[in-house]
C-alpha positions as CSV (number, residue, x, y, z in Angstrom):
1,X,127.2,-38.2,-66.2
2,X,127.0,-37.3,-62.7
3,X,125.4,-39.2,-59.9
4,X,121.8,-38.4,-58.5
5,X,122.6,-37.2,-54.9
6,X,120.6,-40.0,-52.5
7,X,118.7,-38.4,-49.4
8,X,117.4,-40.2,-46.5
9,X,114.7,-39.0,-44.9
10,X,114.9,-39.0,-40.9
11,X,111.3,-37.8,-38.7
12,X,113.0,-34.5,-38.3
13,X,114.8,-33.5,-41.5
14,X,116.4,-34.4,-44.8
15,X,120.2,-35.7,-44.4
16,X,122.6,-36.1,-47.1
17,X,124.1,-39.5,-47.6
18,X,127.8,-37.7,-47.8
19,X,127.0,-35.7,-44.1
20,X,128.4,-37.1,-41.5
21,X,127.2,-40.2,-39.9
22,X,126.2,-38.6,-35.9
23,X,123.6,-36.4,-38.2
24,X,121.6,-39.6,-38.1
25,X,122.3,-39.8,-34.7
26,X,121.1,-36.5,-34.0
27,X,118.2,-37.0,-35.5
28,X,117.3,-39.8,-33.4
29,X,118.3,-38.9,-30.0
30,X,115.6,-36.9,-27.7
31,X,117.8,-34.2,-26.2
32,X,120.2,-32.5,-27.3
33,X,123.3,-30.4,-26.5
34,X,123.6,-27.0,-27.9
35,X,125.9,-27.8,-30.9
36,X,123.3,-30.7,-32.0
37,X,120.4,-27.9,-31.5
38,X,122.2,-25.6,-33.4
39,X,123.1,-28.2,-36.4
40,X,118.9,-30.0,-36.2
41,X,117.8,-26.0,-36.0
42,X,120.3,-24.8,-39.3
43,X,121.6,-21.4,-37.1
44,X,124.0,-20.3,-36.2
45,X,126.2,-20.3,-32.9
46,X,125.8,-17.3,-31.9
47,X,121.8,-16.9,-32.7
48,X,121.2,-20.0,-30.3
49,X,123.4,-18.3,-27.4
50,X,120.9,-15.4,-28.0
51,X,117.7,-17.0,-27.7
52,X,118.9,-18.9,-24.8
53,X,120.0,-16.3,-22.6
54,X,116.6,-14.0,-23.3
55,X,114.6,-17.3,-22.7
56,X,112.8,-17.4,-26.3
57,X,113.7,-21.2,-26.7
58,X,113.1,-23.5,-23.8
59,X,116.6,-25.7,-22.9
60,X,117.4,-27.3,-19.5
61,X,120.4,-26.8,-17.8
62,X,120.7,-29.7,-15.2
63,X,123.3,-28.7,-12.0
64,X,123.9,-25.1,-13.8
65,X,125.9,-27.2,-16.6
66,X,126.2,-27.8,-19.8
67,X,122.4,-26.6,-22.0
68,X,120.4,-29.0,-23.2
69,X,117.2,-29.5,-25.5
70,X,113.9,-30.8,-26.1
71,X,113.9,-32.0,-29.5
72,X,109.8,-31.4,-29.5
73,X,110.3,-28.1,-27.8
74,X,113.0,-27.2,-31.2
75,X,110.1,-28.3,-33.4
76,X,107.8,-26.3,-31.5
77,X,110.3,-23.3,-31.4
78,X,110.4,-23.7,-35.4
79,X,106.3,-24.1,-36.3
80,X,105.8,-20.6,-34.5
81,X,106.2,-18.6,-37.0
82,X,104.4,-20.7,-39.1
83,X,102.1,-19.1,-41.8
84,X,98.7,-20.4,-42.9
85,X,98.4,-20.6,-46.6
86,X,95.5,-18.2,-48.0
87,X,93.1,-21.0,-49.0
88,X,93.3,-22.4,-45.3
89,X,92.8,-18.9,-44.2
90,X,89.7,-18.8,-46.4
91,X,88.5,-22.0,-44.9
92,X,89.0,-21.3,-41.3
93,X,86.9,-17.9,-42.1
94,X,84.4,-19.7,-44.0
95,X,83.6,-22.3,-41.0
96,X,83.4,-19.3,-39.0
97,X,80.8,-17.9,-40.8
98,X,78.7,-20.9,-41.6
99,X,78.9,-22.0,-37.7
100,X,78.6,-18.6,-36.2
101,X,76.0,-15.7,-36.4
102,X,75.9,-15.7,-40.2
103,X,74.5,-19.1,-40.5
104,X,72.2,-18.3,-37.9
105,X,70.8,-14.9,-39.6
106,X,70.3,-17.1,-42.8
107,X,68.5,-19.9,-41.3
């Protein structure tokens, strides 16, 4: 038989028990350089280096060094794209309604 693979999870993201042991580091640490970013965002090298230089991803580059980031501004940078399911959607919209000039029409 072969063995269940074991997971921990960390705040940020699932991490295999055979990955290396900085992962859990990483996961940890507030800032990070760009090769943590690009491991904690799962992209590649070359995809970081292009939202860096046209400014779509905050980072910090303290004494025109080496880039760093914002592990909350990652997260942030990840949950934009994010898409409401269609049952929140219908929600949201149905608040609306009963809150705005349609409960008021039908009062």
């Amino acid at each position: 038989m072969k063995p269940l693979n074991k997971n921990k999870m960390t705040n940020d993201f699932i991490i295999e028990e055979k990955e290396k042991p900085e992962l859990h580091f990483v996961a940890q640490k507030e800032f990070l350089d760009f090769n943590e970013a690009v491991r904690f965002l799962k992209i590649s090298k070359s995809k970081l280096y292009k939202l860096t230089s046209k400014r779509e991803i905050c980072f910090s580059k303290p004494s025109g060094g080496k880039i760093f980031f914002h592990r909350d501004d990652l997260r942030n940078w990840l949950l934009r794209g994010k898409k409401k399911s269609i049952g929140v959607s219908e929600n949201e919209a149905l608040n609306t309604m009963k809150g705005g000039r349609y409960a008021k029409e039908n009062d």
